[in-house]
C-alpha positions in Angstrom: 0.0 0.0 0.0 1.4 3.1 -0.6 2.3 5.6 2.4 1.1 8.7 0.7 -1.6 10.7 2.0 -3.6 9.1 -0.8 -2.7 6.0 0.1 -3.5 6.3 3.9 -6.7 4.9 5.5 -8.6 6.6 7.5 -9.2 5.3 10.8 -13.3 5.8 10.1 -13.1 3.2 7.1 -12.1 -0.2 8.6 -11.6 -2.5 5.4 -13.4 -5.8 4.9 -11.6 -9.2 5.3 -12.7 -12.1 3.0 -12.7 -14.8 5.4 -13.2 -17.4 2.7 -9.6 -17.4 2.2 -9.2 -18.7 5.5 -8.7 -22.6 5.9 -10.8 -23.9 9.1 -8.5 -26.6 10.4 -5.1 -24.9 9.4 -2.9 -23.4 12.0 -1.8 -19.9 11.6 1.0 -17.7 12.7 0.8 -14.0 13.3 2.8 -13.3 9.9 1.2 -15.7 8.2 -2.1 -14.2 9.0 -0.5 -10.7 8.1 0.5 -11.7 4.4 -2.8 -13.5 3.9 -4.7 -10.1 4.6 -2.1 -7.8 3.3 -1.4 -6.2 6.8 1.3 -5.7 9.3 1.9 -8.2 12.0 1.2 -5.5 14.7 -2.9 -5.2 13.3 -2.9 -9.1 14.0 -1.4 -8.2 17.6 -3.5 -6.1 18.4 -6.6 -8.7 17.1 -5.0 -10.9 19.7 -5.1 -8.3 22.8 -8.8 -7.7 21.5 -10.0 -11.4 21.6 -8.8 -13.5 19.1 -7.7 -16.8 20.8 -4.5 -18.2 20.2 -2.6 -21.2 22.0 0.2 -18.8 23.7 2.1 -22.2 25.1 4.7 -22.1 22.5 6.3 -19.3 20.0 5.2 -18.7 17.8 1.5 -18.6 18.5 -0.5 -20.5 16.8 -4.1 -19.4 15.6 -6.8 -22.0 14.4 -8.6 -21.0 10.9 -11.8 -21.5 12.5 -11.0 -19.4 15.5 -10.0 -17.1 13.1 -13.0 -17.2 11.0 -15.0 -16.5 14.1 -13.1 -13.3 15.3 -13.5 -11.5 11.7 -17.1 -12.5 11.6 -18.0 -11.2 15.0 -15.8 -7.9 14.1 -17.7 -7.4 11.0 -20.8 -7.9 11.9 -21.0 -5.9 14.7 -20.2 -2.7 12.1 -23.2 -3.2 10.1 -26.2 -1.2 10.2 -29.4 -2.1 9.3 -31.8 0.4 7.3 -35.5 0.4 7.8 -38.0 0.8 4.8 -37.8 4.7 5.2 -34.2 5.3 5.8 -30.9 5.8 3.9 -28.0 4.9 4.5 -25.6 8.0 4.5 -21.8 7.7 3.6 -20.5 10.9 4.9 -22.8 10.5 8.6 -22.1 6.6 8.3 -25.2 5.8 9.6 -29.0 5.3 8.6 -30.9 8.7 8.0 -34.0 10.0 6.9 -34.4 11.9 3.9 -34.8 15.8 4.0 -38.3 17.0 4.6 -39.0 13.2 3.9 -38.9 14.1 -0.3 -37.8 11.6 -2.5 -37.3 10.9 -5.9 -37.9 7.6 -7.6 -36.5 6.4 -11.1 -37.6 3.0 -12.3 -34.5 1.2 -13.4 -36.0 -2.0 -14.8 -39.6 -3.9 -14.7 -38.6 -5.2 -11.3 -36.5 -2.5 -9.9 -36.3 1.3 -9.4 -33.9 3.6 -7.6 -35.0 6.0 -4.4 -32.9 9.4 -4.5 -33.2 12.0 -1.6 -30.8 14.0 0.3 -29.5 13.4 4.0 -31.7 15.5 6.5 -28.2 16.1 8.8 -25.4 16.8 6.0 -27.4 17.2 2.5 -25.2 14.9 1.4 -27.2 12.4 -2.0 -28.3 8.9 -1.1 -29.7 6.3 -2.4 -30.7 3.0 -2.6 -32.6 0.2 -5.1 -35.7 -1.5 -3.7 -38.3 -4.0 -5.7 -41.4 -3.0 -7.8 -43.4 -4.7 -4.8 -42.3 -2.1 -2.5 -43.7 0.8 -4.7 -46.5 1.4 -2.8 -45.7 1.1 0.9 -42.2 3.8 -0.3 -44.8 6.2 -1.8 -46.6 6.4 1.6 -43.4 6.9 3.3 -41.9 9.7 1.1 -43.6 12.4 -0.5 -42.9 11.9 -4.4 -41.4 14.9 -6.0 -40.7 13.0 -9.4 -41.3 9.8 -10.7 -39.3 8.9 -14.1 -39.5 5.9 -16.1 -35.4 5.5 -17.1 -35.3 1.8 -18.9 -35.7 1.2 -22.4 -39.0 -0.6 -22.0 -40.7 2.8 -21.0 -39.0 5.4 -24.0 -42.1 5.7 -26.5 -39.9 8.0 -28.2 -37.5 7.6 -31.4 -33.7 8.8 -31.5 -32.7 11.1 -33.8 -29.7 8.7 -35.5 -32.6 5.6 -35.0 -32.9 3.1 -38.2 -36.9 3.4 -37.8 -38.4 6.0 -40.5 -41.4 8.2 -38.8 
C-alpha cells in the first residue's frame, strides 16, 4: 500500500476481510495471517489483545482457521447497520438517515426494480438505494414523491434522432 496521504486509510473506514480465504482446520502464525490479509503483524497483535484466541504455550502462537474465521465475523458484523424501509444509508454521517423533509425521488430502473434518490436530513449529502417494484406502494406512503421517471428502455415511447426506424 502506498504511504502517501492518498494511500493512507482513515481510521473511520475499517476494510473488509474475505474470510473465505481462511482454511478452518489450518494453523496460523501471526505473519502468516498478516501476508494473507495484506497487513502488518502488529494489526494481528492487536486482534490478539482484543479477543482473538491463540494457544500462547509455545512461540510462535499459533491461531486455528476457524478461530479465526469467528473473530473477523463477529468484528464485522457488529459494524453493520441495518436500514428500515424509510431510511438511507448516509456515507458521509455513516449511519442510517431519513431523507430531508422526507422528499424523494424515484426512477424506475427496470420492470422489477427502481432507484430511491433524496438528500441526508443532517449533511445534505445524495443517497440512495434500489428496492423491488413490490415495494412501490408502501415507499410512496413513506416519502412524498417529488418526481417519478420511467429511465429503462422498456418505458422510451420516443424515437432517437440517428434511429434506423423512419417516422
Amino acid at each position: 500500500m502506498p504511504h502517501g496521504i492518498e494511500g493512507q486509510r482513515s481510521a473511520r473506514h475499517r476494510r473488509r476481510y474475505n474470510v473465505r480465504l481462511i482454511k478452518a482446520t489450518w494453523p496460523y502464525t501471526v505473519p502468516e495471517i498478516a501476508e494473507l490479509f495484506d497487513l502488518h503483524k502488529n494489526a494481528v497483535l492487536r486482534w490478539l489483545q482484543e479477543g482473538l484466541h491463540a494457544d500462547r504455550s509455545q512461540r510462535p502462537y499459533l491461531i486455528r482457521g476457524d478461530e479465526l474465521t469467528r473473530f473477523l465475523n463477529h468484528r464485522q458484523d457488529g459494524k453493520r447497520q441495518k436500514c428500515a424501509l424509510g431510511q438511507f444509508f448516509c456515507f458521509k454521517c455513516r449511519a442510517p438517515r431519513e431523507p430531508y423533509l422526507g422528499i424523494a425521488d424515484i426512477s424506475i430502473e427496470s420492470p422489477t426494480r427502481f432507484r430511491i434518490k433524496a438528500l441526508c436530513s443532517v449533511c445534505d449529502t445524495s443517497m440512495n438505494k434500489v428496492q423491488n417494484v413490490r415495494n412501490l406502494p408502501r415507499i410512496k406512503t413513506l416519502f412524498k414523491i417529488q418526481q417519478l421517471t420511467g429511465e429503462h428502455l422498456l418505458e422510451c415511447t420516443s424515437l432517437r434522432p440517428n434511429s434506423d426506424l423512419e417516422t
